[in-house]
C-alpha positions as CSV (number, residue, x, y, z in Angstrom):
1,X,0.0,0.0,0.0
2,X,1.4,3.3,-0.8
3,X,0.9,6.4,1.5
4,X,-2.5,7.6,0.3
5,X,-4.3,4.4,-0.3
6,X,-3.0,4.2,4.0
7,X,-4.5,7.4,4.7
8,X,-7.4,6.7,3.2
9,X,-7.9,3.4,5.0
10,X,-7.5,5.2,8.2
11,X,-10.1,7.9,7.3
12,X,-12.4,4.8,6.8
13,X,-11.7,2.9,9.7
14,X,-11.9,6.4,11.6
15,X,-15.1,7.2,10.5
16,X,-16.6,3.5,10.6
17,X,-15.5,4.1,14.8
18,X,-17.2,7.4,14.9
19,X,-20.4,5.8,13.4
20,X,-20.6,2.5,15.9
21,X,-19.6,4.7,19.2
22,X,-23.4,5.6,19.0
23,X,-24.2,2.0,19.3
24,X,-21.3,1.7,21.9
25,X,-23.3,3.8,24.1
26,X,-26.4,2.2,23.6
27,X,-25.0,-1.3,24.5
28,X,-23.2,0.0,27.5
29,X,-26.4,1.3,29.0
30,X,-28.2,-1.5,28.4
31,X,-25.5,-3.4,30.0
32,X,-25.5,-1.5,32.9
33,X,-29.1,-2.2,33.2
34,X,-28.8,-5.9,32.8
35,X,-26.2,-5.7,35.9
36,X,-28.1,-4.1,37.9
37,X,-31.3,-5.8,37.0
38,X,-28.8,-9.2,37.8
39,X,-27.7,-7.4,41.4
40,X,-31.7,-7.0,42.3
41,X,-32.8,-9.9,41.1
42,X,-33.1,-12.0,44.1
43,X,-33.9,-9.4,46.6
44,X,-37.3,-9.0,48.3
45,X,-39.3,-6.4,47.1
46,X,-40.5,-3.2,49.3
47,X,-42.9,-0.7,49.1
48,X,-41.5,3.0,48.9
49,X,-43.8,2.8,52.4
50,X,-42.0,-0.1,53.7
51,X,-38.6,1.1,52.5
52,X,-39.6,4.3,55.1
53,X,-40.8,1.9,57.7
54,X,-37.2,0.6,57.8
55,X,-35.5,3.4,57.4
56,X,-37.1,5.0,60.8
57,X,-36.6,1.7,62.5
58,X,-33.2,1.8,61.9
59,X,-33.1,5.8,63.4
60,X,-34.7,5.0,66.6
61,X,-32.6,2.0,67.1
62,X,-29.7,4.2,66.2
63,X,-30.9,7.3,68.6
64,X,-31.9,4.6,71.7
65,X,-27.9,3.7,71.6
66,X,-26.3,5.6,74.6
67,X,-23.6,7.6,72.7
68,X,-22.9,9.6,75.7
69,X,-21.9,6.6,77.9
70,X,-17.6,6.9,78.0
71,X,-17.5,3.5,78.6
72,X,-18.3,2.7,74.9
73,X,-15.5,4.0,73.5
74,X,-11.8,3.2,73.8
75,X,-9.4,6.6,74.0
76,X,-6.0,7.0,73.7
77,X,-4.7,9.7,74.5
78,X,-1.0,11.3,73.7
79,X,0.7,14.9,74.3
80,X,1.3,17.1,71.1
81,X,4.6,18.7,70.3
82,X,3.5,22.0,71.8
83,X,2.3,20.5,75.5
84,X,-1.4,20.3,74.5
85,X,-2.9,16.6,75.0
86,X,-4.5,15.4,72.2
87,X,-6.6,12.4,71.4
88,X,-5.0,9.8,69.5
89,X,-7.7,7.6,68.3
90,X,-11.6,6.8,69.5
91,X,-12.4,3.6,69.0
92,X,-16.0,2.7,69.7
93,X,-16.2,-0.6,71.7
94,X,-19.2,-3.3,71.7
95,X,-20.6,-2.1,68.2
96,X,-23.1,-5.5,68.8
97,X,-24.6,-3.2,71.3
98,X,-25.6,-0.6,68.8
99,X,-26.1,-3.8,66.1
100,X,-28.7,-5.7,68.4
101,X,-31.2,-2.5,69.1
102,X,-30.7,-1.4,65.3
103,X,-32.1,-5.3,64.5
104,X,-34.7,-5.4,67.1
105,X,-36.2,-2.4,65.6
106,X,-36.1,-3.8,62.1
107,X,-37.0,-7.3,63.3
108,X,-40.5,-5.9,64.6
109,X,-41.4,-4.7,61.6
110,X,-41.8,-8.0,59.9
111,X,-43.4,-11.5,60.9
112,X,-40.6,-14.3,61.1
113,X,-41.7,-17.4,58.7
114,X,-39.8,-21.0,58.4
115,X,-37.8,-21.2,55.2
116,X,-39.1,-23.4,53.0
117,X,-37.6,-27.0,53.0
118,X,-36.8,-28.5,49.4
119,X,-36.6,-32.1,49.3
120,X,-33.5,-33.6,47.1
């Protein structure tokens, strides 16, 4: 091939891109779609209503937890280079605490049913 015969095969191929990035798009939202669809597929479904009910649940579970109690939390303390003491990290201890009144608030929101036995 000489050099415009090249150049013109580039133009082509250049051009023949352009055209199927349109359909590029397309695909890749539609295959966004089909993940997602894939992610939700085998949740249980909730009303916008029960998605609420949930959602407060989890706040009053959240605002029952005594955050105020110093005996949740693990400090360490350290001195800065100026004198000052400073706190070096807060860790908050017995998260299943805070985990337990969250789930007893969710867990009274629905009725508990066996799961369903398949025989092999």
């Amino acid at each position: 091939m000489n050099e415009i015969e090249l150049k013109t095969k580039i133009e082509g191929l250049e051009k023949a891109i352009a055209e199927h990035k349109d359909f590029a798009g397309t695909y890749e939202s539609d295959l966004v779609r089909a993940q997602q669809e894939l992610k939700d597929y085998n949740k249980p479904e909730l009303t916008p209503s029960q998605l609420d009910d949930v959602h407060e649940a989890i706040e009053a579970g959240i605002s029952e937890y005594d955050f105020s109690d110093n005996d949740n939390y693990n400090i360490e303390y350290g001195i800065d280079y100026d004198g000052r003491i400073t706190c070096e990290s807060l860790e908050l201890n017995d998260t299943y605490k805070l985990t337990e009144t969250i789930v007893k608030k969710v867990q009274d929101l629905f009725k508990e049913i066996e799961d369903e036995k398949t025989d092999e």
